[in-house]
C-alpha positions in Angstrom: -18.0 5.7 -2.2 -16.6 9.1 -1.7 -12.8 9.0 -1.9 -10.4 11.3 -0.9 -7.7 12.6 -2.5 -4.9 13.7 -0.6 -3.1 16.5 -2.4 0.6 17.0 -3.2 1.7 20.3 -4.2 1.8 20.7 -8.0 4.5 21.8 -10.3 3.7 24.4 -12.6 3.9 24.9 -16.2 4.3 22.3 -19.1 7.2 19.8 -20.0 7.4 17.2 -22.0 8.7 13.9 -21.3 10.0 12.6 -24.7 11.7 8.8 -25.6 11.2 6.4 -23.1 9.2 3.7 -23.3 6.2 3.8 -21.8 4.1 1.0 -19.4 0.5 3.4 -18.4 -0.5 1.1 -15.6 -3.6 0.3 -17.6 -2.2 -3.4 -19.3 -1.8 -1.8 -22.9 1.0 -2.6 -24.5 4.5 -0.9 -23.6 4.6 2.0 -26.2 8.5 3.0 -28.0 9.3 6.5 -28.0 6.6 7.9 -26.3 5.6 11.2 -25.1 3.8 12.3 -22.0 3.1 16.2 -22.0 2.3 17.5 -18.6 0.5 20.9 -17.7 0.6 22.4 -13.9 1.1 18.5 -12.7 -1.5 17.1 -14.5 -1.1 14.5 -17.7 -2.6 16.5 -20.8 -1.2 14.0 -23.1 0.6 10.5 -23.3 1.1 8.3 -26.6 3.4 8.9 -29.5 6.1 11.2 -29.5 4.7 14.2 -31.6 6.3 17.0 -33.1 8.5 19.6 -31.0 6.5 22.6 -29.8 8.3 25.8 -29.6 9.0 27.5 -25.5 8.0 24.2 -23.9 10.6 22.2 -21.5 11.6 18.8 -22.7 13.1 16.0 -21.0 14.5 13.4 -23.2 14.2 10.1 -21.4 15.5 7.5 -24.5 16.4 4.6 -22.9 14.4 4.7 -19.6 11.1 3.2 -19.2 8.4 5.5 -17.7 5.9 4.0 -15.4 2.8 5.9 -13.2 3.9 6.0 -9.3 3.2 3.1 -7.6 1.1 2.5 -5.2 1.5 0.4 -1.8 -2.1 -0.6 -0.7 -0.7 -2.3 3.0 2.1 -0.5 5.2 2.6 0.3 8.5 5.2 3.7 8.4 5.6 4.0 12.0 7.3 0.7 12.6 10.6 1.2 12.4 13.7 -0.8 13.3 14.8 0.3 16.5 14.7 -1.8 19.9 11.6 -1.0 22.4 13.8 -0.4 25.0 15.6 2.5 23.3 12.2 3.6 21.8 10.8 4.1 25.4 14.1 6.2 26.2 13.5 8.8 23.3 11.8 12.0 22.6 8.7 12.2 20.6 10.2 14.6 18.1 12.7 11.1 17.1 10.0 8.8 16.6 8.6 11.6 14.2 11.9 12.6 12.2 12.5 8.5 12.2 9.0 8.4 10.3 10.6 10.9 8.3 12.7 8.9 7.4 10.4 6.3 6.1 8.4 8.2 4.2 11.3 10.4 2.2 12.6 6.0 1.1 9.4 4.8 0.4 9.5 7.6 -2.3 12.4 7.2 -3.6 11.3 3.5 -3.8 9.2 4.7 -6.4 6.1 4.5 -3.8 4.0 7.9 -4.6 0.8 7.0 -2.6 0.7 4.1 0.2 -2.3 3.0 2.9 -1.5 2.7 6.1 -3.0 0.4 7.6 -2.5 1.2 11.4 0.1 3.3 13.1 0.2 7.1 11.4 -2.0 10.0 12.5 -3.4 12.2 9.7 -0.6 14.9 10.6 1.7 12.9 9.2 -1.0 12.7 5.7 -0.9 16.8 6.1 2.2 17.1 6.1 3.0 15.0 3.1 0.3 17.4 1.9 1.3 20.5 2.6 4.5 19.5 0.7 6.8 20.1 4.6 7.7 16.7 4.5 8.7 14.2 1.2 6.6 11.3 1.1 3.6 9.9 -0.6 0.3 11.0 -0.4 -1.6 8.8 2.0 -4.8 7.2 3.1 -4.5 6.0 6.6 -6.4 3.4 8.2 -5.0 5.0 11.9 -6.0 1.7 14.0 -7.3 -1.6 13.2 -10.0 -3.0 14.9 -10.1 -6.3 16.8 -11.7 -7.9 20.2 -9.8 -7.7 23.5 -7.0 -9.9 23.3 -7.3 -9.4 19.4 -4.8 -8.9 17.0 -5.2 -4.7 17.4 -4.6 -5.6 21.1 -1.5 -4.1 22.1 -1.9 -4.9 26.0 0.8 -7.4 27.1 -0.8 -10.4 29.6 0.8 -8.3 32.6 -1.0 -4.8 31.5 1.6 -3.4 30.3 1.9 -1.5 26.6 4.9 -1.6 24.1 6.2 1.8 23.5 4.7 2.0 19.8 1.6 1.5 21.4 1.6 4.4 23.1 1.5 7.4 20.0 0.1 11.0 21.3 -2.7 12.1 19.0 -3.8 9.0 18.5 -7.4 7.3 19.3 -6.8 4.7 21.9 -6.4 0.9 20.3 -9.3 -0.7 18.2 -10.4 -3.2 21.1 -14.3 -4.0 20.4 -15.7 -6.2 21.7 -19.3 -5.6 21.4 -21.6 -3.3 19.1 -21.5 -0.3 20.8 -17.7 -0.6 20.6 -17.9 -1.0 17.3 -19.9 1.9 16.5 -17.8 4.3 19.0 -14.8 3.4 17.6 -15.5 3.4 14.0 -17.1 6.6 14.2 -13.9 7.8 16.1 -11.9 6.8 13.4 -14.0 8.8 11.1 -14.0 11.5 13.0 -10.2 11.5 13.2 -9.8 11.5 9.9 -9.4 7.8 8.7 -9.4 7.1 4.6 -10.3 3.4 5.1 -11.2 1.1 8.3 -9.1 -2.0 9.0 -10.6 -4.8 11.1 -9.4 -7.9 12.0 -11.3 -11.2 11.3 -8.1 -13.3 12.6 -5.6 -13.5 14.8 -2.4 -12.4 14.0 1.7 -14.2 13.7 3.4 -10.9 15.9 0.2 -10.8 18.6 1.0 -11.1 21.8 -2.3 -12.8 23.0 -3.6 -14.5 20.1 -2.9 -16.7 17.5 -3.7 -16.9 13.3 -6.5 -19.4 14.2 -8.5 -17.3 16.9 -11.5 -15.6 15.9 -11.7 -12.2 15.4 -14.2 -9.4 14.3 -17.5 -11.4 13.4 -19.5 -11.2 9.7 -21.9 -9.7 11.9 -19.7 -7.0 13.0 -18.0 -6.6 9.7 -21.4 -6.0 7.8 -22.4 -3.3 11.0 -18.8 -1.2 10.3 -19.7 -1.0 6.5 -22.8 -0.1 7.3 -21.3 2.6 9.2 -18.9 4.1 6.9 -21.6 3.8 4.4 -23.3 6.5 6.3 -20.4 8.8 6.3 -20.0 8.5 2.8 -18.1 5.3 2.1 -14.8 4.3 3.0 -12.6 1.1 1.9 -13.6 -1.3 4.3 -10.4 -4.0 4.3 -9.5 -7.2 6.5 -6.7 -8.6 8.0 -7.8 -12.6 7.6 -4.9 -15.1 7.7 -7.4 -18.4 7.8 -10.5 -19.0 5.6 -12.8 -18.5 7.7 -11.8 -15.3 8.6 -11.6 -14.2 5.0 -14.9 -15.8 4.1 -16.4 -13.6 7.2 -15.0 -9.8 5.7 -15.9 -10.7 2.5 -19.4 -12.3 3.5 -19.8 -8.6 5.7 -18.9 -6.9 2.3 -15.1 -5.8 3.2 -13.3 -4.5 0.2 -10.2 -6.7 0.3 -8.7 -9.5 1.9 -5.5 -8.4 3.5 -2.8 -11.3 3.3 -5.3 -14.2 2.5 -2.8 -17.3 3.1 -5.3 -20.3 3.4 -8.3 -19.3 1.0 -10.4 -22.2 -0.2 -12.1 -22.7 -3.3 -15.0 -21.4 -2.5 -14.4 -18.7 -0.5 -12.2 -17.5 -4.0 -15.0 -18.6 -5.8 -16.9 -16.4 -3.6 -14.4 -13.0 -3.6 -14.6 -13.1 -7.3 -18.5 -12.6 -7.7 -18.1 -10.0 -5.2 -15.4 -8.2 -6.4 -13.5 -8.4 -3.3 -9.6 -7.7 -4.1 -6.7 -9.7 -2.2 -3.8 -8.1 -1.0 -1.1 -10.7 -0.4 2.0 -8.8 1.0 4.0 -12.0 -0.2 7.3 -9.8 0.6 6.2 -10.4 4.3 4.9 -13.8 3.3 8.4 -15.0 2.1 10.5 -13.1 4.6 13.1 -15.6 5.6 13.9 -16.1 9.2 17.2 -16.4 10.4 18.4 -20.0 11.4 20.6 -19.1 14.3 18.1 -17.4 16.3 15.0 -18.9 15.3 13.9 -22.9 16.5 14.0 -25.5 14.2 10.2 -25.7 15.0 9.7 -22.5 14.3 11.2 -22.6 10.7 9.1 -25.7 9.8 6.3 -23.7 10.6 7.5 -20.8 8.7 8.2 -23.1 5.8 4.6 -24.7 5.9 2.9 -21.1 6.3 5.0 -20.7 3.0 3.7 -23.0 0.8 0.1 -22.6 2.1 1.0 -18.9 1.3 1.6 -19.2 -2.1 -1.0 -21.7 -2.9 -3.8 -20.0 -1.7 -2.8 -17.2 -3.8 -1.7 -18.8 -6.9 -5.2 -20.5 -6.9 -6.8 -17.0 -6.2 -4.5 -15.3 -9.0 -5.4 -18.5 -11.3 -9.5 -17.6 -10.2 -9.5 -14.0 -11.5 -9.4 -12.4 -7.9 -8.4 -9.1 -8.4 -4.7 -8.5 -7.1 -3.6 -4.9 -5.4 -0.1 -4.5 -4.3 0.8 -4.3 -0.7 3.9 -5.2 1.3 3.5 -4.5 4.7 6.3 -2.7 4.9 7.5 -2.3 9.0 7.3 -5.8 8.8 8.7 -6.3 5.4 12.3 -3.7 5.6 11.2 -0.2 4.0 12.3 1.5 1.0 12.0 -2.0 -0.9 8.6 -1.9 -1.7 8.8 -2.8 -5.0 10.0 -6.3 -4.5 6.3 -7.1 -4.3 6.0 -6.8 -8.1 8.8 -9.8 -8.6 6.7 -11.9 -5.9 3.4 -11.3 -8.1 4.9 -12.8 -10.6 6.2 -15.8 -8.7 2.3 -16.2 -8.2 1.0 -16.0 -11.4 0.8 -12.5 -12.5 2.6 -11.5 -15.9 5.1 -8.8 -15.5 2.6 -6.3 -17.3 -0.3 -7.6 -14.4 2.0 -6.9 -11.6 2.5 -3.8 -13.0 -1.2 -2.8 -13.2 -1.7 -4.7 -9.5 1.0 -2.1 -8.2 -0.7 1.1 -10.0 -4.4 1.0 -11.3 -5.6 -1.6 -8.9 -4.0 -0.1 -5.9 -5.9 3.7 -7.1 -9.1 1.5 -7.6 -9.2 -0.6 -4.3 -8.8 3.4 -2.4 -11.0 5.0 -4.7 -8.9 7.0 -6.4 -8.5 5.9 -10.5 -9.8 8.7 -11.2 -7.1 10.8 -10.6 -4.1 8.1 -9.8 -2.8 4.9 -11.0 -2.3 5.4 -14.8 -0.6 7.4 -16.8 -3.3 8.9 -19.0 -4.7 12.4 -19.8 -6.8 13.8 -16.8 -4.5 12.1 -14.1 -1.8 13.4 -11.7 1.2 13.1 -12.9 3.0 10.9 -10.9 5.5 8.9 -12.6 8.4 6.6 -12.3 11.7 6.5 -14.9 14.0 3.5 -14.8 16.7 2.3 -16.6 15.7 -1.6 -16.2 13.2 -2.8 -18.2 10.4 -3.8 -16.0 9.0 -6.3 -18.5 12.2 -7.9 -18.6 13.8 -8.0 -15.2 10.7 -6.9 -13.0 13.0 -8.2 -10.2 15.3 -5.0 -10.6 12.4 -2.2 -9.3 13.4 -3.6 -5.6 16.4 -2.2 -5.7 15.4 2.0 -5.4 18.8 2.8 -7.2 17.0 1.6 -10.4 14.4 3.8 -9.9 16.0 7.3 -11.5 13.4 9.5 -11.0 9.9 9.9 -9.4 7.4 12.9 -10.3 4.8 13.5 -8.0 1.7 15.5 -9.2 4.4 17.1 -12.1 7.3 17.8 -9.3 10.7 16.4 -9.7 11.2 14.3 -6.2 13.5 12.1 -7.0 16.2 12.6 -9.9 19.6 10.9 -9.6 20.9 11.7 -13.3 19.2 15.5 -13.9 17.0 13.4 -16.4 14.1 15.5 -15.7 13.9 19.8 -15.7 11.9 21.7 -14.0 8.8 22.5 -15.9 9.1 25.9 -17.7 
């Protein structure tokens, strides 16, 4: 698979990061009084704090815990919390400073690359690139595919179209229905400048046509759309699947990851883990809590069974060896707290340390990018988180973005609400 990396601007020249502990993303062992040395926004060192070298920058971080950036493998940036009607009544240039917005907390959440997984044109990605707007770096799915009447079916049963729905620059919805549609519309995608391709094998909770249980993309058509982006030089192929079925379908059509997964058998775990097929729960969304006074009593003892099939079918995955990426679906789930995910993949099953790793390496390996992301080691951008909670302790704590202190992104200081960091010399 040929990923690619968005850039980020790079800060020049070295500092040295000196004190803190440090957690590399990689599951090795927290290391005391560490030192991570960076050069033009690139690691060129991390491990033991060595001897001072004369002319170079130093930040000393004693007491703070320094992490790599996170990464968010499942949002959707463009939702926002404001009502459709007064959506339809604004100017495009709102929508776009509201997005803004979203990206500036996201990486203050300590977020420094994030998937979207339907909703953002790649201007948005160039932007962030181009260093105009603060944000992470991002691989964009730009629409999700599903049949008419689908979960990527925005069309309301009188014809009519929800203001998000309608997003200038944008390829029309994913609605395939056969393989023609498939094959247009994928290579569309590609065209526009998609990073991954998101299909959905289920129906979806917020659809306004379908429902969880409803069939959605076929094995069939899955295999056909990695087929295609095989001939285009790869691209993460992942699927929305709330039911087994549907999961069993992507991963059976050779999908890269299970988005969600809330009712996975045995087997069908059984299955993902001899294929290597990641799962990306988005509990945050999962465990969202709806509010009694507007929501039916039947309603909540839905919610409340979806719950503990939730959690089940991942505990059991977790227990399996399925490997575990973060993602929050965050629109759904209230931006800026994407971190809150880590506490929940612990509630699952995942040590502090895994969830950790499951919000940095595995995130940069399920978009092809652990290369260059995902770990703080020589070779790799430097993106990196400092907090002053200690993530192995109270992993609880990283949802709250005040206890992130700092955030570098590819060496540059984004975030820094103590001067803890300097600007490399």
């Amino acid at each position: 698979m040929t990923a690619r990396l968005p850039t980020t601007p790079s800060a020049p020249g070295v500092l040295r990061l000196v004190g803190a502990t440090l957690v590399d993303g990689t599951g090795a062992a927290p290391l005391p009084d560490a030192e991570v040395e960076l050069r033009d926004g690139v690691v060129v060192y991390a491990g033991p704090r060595r001897a001072p070298a004369p002319g170079v920058a130093v930040a000393d971080l004693t007491g703070t815990w320094l992490l790599p950036g996170f990464i968010d493998t499942h949002v959707h940036l463009s939702m926002v919390p404001t009502a459709p009607e007064e959506q339809r009544a604004r100017f495009p240039e709102e929508d776009v400073l509201e997005v803004a917005e979203v990206l500036r907390a996201t990486l203050d959440a300590g977020v420094t690359t994030a998937r979207d997984l339907d909703g953002l044109t790649p201007g948005y990605r160039n932007a962030v690139a181009r260093g105009t707007v603060a944000g992470p770096r991002l691989h964009l799915a730009i629409a999700m595919l599903s049949p008419t009447g689908g979960h990527a079916d925005p069309v309301r049963p009188n014809g009519s179209l929800p203001a998000w729905a309608v997003r200038p620059g944008m390829p029309a919805p994913g609605v395939v229905d056969t393989d023609d549609d498939v094959v247009r519309t994928v290579r569309t995608l590609l065209r526009t400048g998609a990073d991954a391709i998101k299909v959905s094998t289920s129906g979806g909770v917020g659809s306004p046509t379908d429902d969880p249980d409803d069939v959605g993309i076929t094995e069939e058509q899955v295999r056909l759309v990695v087929s295609l982006v095989g001939e285009r030089g790869g691209r993460p192929v992942t699927a929305h699947a709330l039911t087994d079925s549907a999961a069993r379908s992507a991963v059976l059509g050779g999908a890269s990851s299970i988005e969600h997964g809330y009712d996975l058998s045995d087997e069908t775990i059984a299955l993902m883990v001899e294929r290597g097929t990641a799962l990306v729960p988005t509990l945050s969304t999962l465990l969202r809590e709806l509010d009694p006074a507007t929501a039916s009593a039947e309603r909540l003892r839905h919610r409340a069974a979806l719950h503990r099939r939730g959690i089940d079918s991942v505990r059991r995955a977790v227990a399996a060896g399925v490997p575990v990426a973060l993602g929050t679906d965050a629109g759904v789930h209230p931006h800026g707290r994407n971190l809150a995910e880590l506490a929940r993949l612990v509630q699952v099953g995942l040590t502090p340390l895994e969830a950790v790793t499951a919000g940095t390496l595995q995130g940069a390996r399920l978009l092809g990018l652990e290369a260059r992301l995902g770990s703080v080691e020589a070779g790799k951008e430097a993106d990196l988180v400092v907090s002053r909670v200690d993530p192995l302790v109270d992993i609880g704590a990283l949802a709250d973005a005040a206890n992130v202190r700092a955030v570098l992104q590819s060496g540059r200081v984004v975030k820094d609400l103590n001067g803890l960091v300097p600007t490399a010399s």
